[in-house]
C-alpha positions in Angstrom: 0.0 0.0 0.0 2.7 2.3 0.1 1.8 3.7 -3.7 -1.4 4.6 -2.8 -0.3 6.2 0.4 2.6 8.2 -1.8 -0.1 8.7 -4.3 -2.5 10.1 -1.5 0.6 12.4 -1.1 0.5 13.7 -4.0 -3.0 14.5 -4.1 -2.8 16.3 -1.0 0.2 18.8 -2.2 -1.4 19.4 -5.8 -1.5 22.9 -6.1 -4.2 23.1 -8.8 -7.4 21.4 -9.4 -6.1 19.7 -12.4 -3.0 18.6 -11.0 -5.4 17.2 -8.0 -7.8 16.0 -10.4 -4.8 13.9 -12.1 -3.2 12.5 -8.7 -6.4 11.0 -8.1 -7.7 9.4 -11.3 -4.1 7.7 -10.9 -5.0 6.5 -7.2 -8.2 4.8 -8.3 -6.5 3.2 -11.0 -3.4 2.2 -9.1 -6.1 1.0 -6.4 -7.4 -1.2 -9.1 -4.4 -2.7 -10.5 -2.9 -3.7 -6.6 -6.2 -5.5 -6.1 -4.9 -8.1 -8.2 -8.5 -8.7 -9.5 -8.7 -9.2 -12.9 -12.4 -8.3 -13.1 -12.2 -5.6 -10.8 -9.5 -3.9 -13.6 -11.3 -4.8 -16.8 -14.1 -3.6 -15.4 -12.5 -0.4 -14.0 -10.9 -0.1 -17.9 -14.0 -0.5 -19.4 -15.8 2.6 -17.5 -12.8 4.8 -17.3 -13.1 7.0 -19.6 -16.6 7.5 -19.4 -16.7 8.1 -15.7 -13.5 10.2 -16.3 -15.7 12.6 -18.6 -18.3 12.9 -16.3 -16.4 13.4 -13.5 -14.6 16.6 -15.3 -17.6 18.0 -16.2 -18.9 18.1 -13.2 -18.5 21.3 -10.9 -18.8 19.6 -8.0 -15.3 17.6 -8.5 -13.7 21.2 -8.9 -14.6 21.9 -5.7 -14.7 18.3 -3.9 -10.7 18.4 -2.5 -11.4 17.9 1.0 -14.2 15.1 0.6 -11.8 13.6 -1.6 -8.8 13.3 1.0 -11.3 11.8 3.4 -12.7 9.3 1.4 -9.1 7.9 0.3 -8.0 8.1 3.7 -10.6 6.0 4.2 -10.2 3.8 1.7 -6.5 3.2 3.0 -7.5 2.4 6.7 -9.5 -0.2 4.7 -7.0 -1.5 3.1 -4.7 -2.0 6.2 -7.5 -4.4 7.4 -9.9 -6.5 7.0 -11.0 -7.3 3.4 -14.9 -7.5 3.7 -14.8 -4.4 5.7 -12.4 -2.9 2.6 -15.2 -4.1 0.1 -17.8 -2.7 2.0 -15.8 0.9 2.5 -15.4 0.8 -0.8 -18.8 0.0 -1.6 -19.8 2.4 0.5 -17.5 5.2 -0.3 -18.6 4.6 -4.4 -22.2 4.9 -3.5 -22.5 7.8 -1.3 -19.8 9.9 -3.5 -22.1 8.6 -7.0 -25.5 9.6 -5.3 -24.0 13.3 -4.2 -22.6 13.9 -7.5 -26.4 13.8 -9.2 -27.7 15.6 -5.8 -29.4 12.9 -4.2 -29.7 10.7 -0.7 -28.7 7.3 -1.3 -31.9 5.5 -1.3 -32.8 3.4 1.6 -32.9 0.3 -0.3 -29.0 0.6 -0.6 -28.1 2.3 2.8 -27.2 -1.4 4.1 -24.1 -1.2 1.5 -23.4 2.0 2.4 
C-alpha cells in the first residue's frame, strides 16, 4: 500500500485542481491494479473513460478536495484491514460519492451497503 499512500501524497500537495484531479484518477487506478482482481480492472478499464468525462464536467469535483482526502484516507484504513470491511468501504465510499454527484440521498434500499 505504500503507492497509494505516496499517491494520497501527491494529491494532498497538488497545487491546482487539475494537478489534484490527475493524482487521483491515478490512485483509483493504481487501487485497481494492486487488487490483483482481474475483473475488478477490466471492469474499472471498461468505465474509465466515461466516468472520467463525467467526472470533469462536473462542478462539483472542482470543488470536492477535502471530501476527496477523506474518502481515500478511508479507503487506506480499509486496506490495512480486514477485506470484507475494505469491500464494504469501498462499496460504500462509491455509493454515497455517485449519489451526491447527481444531488441525491442514497436511497434506503441501498443504505445497508453504504
Amino acid at each position: 500500500h505504500d503507492l497509494l499512500t505516496q499517491q494520497h501524497a501527491r494529491i494532498r500537495l497538488a497545487e491546482t485542481p487539475r494537478e489534484r484531479r490527475e493524482a487521483d484518477w491515478f490512485f483509483h487506478e493504481l487501487v485497481m491494479r494492486q487488487s490483483e482482481n482481474a475483473f475488478l480492472l477490466r471492469a474499472w478499464l471498461s468505465l474509465a473513460n466515461r466516468v472520467r468525462l463525467f467526472l470533469h464536467r462536473h462542478p462539483a469535483y472542482e470543488g470536492g478536495g477535502g471530501a476527496v482526502i477523506t474518502n481515500h484516507e478511508r479507503l487506506l484504513d480499509a486496506l490495512r484491514g480486514d477485506p470484507a470491511k475494505a469491500e464494504a468501504t469501498f462499496r460504500a465510499v462509491i455509493l454515497e460519492s455517485g449519489f451526491f454527484r447527481i444531488g441525491r440521498p442514497v436511497p434506503d434500499c441501498l443504505r445497508t451497503h453504504a
